[in-house]
C-alpha positions in Angstrom: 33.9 -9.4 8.1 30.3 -10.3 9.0 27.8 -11.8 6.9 25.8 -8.9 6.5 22.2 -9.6 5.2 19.9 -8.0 3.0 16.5 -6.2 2.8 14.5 -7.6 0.0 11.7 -5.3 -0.6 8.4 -5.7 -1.7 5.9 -3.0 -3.3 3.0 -2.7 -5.8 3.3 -1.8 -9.6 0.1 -0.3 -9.9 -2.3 1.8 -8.2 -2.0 0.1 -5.1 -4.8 -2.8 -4.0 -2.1 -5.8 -5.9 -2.5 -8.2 -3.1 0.5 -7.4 -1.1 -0.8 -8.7 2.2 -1.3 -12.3 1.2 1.9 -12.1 -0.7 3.8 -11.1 2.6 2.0 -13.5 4.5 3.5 -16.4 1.9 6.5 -15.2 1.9 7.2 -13.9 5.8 8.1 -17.8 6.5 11.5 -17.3 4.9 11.8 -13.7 6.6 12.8 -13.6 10.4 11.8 -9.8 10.1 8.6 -7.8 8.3 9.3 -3.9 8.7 6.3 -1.4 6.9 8.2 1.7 5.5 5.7 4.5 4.4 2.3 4.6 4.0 -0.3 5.0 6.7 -4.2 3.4 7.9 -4.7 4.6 4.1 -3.7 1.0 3.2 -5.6 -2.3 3.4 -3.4 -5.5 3.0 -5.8 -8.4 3.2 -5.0 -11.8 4.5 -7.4 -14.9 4.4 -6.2 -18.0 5.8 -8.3 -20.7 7.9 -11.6 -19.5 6.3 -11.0 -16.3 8.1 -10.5 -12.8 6.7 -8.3 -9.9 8.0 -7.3 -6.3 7.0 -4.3 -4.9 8.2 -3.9 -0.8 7.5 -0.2 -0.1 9.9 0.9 -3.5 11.4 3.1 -5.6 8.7 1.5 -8.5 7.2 3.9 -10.9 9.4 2.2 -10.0 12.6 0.2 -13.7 12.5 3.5 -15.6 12.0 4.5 -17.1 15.4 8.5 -16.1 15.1 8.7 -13.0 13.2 9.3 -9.8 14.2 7.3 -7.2 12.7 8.7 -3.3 12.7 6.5 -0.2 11.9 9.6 2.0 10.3 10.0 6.0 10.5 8.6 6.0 7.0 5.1 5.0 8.5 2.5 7.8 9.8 0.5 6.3 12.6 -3.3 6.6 14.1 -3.2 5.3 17.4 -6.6 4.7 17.3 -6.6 3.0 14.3 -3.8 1.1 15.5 -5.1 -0.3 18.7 -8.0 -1.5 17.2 -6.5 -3.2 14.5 -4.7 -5.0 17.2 -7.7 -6.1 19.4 -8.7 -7.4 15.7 -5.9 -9.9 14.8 -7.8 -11.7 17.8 -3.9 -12.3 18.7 -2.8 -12.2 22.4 -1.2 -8.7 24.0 1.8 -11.0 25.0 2.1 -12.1 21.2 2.0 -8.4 19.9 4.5 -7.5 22.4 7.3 -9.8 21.8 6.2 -9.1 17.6 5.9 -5.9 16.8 8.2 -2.9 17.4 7.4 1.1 16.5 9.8 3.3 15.5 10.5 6.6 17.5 10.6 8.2 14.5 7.6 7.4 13.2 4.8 10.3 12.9 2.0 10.6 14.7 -1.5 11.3 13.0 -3.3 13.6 15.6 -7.4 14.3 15.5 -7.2 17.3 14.3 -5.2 15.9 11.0 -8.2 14.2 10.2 -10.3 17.8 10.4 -7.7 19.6 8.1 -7.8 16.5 6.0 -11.7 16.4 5.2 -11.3 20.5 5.1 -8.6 20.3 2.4 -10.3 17.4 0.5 -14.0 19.7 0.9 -12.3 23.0 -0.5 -11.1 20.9 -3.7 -14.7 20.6 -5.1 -14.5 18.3 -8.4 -11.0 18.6 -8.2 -10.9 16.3 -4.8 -7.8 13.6 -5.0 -10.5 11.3 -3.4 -8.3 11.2 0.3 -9.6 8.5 2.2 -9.6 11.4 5.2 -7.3 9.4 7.7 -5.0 12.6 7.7 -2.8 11.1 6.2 -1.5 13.8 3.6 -1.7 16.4 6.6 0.4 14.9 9.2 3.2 14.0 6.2 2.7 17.7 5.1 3.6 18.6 9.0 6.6 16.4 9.3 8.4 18.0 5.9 7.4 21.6 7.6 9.2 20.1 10.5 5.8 20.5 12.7 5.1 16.8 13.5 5.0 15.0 16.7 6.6 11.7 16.6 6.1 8.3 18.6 9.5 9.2 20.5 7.8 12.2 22.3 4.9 10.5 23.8 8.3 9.7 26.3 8.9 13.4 26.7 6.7 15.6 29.8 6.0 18.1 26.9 4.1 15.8 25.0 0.6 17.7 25.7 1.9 21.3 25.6 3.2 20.4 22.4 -0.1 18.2 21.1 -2.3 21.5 22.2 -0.1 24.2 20.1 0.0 21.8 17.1 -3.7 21.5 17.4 -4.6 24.8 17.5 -2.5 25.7 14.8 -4.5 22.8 12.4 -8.1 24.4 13.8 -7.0 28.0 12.8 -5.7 26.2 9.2 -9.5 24.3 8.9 -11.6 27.6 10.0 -9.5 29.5 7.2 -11.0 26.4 4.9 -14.3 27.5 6.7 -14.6 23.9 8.6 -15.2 24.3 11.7 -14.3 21.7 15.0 -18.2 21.8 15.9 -19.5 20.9 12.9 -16.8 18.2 12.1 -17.8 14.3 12.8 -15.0 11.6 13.6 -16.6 7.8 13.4 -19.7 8.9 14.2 -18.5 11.4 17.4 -18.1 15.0 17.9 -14.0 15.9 17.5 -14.0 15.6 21.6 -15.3 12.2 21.9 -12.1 11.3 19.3 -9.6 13.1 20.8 -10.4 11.2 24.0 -10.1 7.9 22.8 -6.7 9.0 20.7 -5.2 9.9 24.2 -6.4 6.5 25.2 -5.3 5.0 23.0 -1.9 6.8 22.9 -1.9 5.0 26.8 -2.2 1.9 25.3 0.7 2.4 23.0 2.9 3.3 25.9 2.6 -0.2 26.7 4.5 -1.6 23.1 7.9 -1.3 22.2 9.6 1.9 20.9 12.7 1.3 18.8 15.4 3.3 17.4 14.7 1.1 13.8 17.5 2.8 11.9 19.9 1.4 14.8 18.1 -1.9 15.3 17.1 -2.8 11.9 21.0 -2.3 10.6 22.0 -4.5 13.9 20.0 -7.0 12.2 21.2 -6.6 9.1 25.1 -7.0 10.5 24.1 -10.0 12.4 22.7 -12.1 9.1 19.0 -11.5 9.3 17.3 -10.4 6.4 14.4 -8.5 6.1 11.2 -8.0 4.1 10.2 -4.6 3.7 6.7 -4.2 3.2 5.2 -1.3 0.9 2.0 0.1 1.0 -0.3 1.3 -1.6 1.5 1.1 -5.2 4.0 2.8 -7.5 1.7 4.8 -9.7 0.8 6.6 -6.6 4.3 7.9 -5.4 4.1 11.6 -4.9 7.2 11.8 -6.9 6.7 9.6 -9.8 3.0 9.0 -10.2 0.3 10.8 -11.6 0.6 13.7 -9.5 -1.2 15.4 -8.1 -3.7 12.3 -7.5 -1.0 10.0 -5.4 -0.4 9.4 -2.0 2.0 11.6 0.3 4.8 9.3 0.4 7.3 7.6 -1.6 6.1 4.3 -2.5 8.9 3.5 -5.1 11.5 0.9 -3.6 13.8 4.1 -3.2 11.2 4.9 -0.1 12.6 1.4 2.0 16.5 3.4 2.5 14.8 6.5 3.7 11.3 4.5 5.6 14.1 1.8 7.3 16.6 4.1 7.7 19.5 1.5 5.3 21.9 2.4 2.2 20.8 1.3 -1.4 23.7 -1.2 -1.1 21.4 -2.9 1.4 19.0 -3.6 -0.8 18.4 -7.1 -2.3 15.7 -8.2 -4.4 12.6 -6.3 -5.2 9.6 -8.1 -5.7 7.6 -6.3 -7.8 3.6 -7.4 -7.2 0.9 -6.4 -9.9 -2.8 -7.6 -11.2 -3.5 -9.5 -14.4 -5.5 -6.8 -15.3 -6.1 -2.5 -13.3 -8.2 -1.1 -10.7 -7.9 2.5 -8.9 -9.2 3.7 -6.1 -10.4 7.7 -6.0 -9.8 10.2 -8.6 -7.2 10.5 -11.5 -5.9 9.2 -14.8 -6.2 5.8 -15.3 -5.9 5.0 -19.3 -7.5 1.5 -19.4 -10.3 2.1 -17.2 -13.7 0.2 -18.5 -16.6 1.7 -17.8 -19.2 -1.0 -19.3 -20.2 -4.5 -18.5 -16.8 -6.2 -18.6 -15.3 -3.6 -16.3 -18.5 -4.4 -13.7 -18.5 -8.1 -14.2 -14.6 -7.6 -13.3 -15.1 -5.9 -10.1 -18.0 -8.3 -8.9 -16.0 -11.3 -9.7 -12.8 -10.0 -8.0 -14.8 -8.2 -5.4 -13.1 -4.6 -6.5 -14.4 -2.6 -3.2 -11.3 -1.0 -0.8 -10.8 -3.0 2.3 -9.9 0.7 3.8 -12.7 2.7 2.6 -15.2 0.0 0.8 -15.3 2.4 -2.5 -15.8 0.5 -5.2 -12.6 0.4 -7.5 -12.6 1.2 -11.4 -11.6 -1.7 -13.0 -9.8 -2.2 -16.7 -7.3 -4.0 -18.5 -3.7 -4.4 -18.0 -1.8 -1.6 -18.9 1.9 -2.7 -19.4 3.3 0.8 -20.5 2.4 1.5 -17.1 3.5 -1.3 -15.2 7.2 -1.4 -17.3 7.5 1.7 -16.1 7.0 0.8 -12.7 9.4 -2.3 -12.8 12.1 0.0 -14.4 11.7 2.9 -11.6 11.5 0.1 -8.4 14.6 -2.2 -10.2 12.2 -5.2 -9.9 13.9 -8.7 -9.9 10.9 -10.3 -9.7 7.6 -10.1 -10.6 4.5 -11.7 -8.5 0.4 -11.8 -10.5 -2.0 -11.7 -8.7 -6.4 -12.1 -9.4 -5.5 -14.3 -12.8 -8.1 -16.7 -11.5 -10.6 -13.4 -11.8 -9.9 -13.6 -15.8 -11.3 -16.7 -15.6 -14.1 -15.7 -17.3 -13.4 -13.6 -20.1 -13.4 -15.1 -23.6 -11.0 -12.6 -24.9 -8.8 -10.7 -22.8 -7.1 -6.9 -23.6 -3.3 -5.6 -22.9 -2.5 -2.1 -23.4 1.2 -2.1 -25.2 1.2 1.7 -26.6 -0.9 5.1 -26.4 -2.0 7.2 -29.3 -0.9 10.7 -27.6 -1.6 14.0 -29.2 -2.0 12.1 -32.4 1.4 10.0 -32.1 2.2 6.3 -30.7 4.4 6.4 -28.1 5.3 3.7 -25.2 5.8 5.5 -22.0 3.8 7.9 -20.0 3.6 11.2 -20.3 4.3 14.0 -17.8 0.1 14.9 -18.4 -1.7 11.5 -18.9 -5.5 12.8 -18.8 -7.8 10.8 -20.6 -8.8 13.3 -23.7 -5.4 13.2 -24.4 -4.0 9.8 -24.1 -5.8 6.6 -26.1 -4.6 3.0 -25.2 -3.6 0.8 -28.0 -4.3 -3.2 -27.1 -3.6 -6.1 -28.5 -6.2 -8.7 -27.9 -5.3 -12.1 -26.7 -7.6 -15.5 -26.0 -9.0 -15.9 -22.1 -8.5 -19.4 -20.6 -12.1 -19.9 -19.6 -11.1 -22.5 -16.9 -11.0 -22.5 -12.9 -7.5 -22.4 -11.8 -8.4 -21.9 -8.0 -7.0 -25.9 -7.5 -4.3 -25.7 -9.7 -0.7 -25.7 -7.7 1.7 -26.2 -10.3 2.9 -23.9 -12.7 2.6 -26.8 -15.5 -1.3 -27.6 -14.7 -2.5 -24.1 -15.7 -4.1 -23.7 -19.5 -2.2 -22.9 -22.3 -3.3 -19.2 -22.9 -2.8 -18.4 -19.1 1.0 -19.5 -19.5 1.2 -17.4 -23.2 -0.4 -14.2 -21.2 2.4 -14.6 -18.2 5.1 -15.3 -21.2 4.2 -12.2 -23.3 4.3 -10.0 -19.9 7.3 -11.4 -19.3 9.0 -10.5 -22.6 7.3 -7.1 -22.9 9.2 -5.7 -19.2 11.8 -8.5 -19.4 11.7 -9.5 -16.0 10.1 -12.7 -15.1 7.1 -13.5 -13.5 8.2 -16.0 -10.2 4.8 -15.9 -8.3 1.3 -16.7 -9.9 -1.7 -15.8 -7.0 -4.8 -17.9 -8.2 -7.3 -17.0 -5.2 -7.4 -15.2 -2.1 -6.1 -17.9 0.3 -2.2 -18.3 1.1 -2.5 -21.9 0.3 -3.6 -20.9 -3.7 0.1 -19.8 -4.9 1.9 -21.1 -7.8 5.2 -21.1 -8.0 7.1 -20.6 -11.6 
């Protein structure tokens, strides 16, 4: 019998925007293998290491770790595009990218003319927009469940253009129904044409990586004693299944999404490390029950620099909401939880924490199926900030009294404890507890 290995995963509890990238990047030392497993270039995992800054939106966050392998899963909806550039970014040698990171054949491809029915769809909404960050993300998923999609396997196959042009022309008739027309459509600054030439360049370029079959390989691994960190993107309260629907992404970002985004059985999954903020922030539209909307919520996103690394939108901001992340750690089986921005508390005398909501005129302590603002009120308790700089602190001991109370009364209130503390943006400012 072999010593067959594990796949820990690893996923926001929130609205995604945690700090999952520098969180990977700690932890990918102990990982020989990083595989993404859903998501898309909707997500922005920022590293900083070496006074340099970098934002990874498809390649796993392992990519700048000599010795690890890096997979994009089946899960994952790809840009090639966006892709290749993000390469050519890491500043890292083709050699380096070649022997690191592998592409599923099963993973979907986002085409140009996603992107068009994407900013059609989102422009037919009117107020009631999701706030899509237009990558064509929700398109090319919606093709692949009506069994439409093209996938990174059949960029292999000679029918690979005959089969590009009917899928195209099918999205352009879709987008002129939306009255949005191809000529009147602008990609990065181009006409459509000027994209859909560098996508088929860059689709060239992509020839020249590694194609996998990952459900095969990454179970090899697993059989031979490797384990492996699954990487999630964007966070739990956005899983088109359990969050608040229908302002969520178009894929399952629930630790449930690593079997079907890797291709492995639950019993293959080991710990989940749950990541989450010391207080909330959302990107786009939807419910969000703590949101601030004065100076504290500004002087919060300033201080933590709230803006998306994907899109630059500035993000709401407001206090922690642990109805909401309790039910995230329940629904993803969290072992073990991971803070992140406490150092951006820093500077609040008195600190909030939502532990109930006054809905419909009743207290209750978990979410409702309709959680719109005018009819769910938060119910805080207010604890004392610790009005100190932890950025130098590197021990769980040297950290202020109140900052220890605010991680033990988390703890207590989900019952799963907090093993990670993140005090700044750099890998090197981690705690561990």
């Amino acid at each position: 019998m072999t010593n067959t290995a594990k796949v820990d995963v690893l996923l926001g509890l929130q609205w995604g925007d945690e700090g999952k990238g520098k969180i990977v990047d700690v932890l990918a030392p102990k990982y020989p293998v990083i595989a993404r497993f859903q998501g898309g270039p909707n997500a922005g995992h920022t590293l900083e290491f070496e006074n340099k800054k970098y934002v990874l939106h498809t390649i796993p966050s392992g990519i700048f770790h000599q010795n690890a392998v890096n997979i994009i899963g089946n899960g994952v909806v790809i840009d090639p595009v966006t892709l290749q550039l993000e390469i050519s970014k890491t500043g890292l040698s083709f050699e380096h990218i070649y022997k690191s990171l592998l592409i599923s054949r099963k993973a979907h491809l986002i085409l140009p003319s996603h992107r068009l029915l994407d900013f059609a769809m989102e422009q037919i909404k009117g107020e009631a927009k999701i706030g899509s960050t237009l990558k064509g993300i929700g398109p090319a998923y919606t093709d692949k469940y009506a069994r439409a999609g093209l996938r990174i396997g059949d960029i292999e196959f000679p029918t690979f253009i005959e089969n590009y042009e009917k899928l195209k022309k099918n999205h352009i008739q879709q987008a002129e129904y939306l009255n949005c027309k191809l000529n009147d459509f602008v990609v990065d600054n181009g006409s459509f044409s000027d994209y859909e030439k560098r996508w088929f360049d860059s689709i060239e370029y992509l020839k020249k990586l590694q194609f996998i079959d990952s459900e095969v390989y990454v179970n090899a691994l697993l059989e031979k004693g490797m384990p492996i960190l699954a990487e999630g993107a964007q966070g739990s309260l956005l899983d088109v299944d359990f969050g608040s629907y229908p302002f969520v992404t178009s894929s399952n970002t629930v630790a449930a999404g690593a079997c079907s985004g890797l291709g492995i059985a639950p019993s293959k999954v080991g710990k989940v490390y749950g990541i989450f903020k010391a207080y909330c922030t959302r990107v786009g539209s939807g419910p969000f029950p703590t949101e601030l909307f004065d100076e504290v919520g500004q002087k919060m996103r300033d201080i933590g620099r709230e803006y998306g690394s994907t899109t630059g939108r500035p993000r709401r901001c407001g206090w922690l909401d642990l109805v909401a992340l309790k039910y995230a750690v329940v629904l993803n089986g969290v072992t073990d939880l991971i803070m992140t921005k406490s150092d951006v508390l820093s500077s609040f005398e008195t600190l909030k924490i939502c532990t109930s909501y006054i809905f419909n005129g009743k207290e209750i302590d978990f979410i409702p199926y309709r959680i719109e603002e005018k009819m769910l009120q938060p119910v805080y308790k207010v604890v004392p900030g610790w009005l100190n700089d932890i950025t130098n602190c590197r021990d769980y001991n040297d950290l202020p009294a109140n900052l220890k109370e605010y991680v033990r009364f988390i703890e207590e209130f989900v019952n799963v404890p907090v093993k990670i503390i993140s005090t700044g943006p750099d890998r090197t400012e981690i705690i561990y507890k």
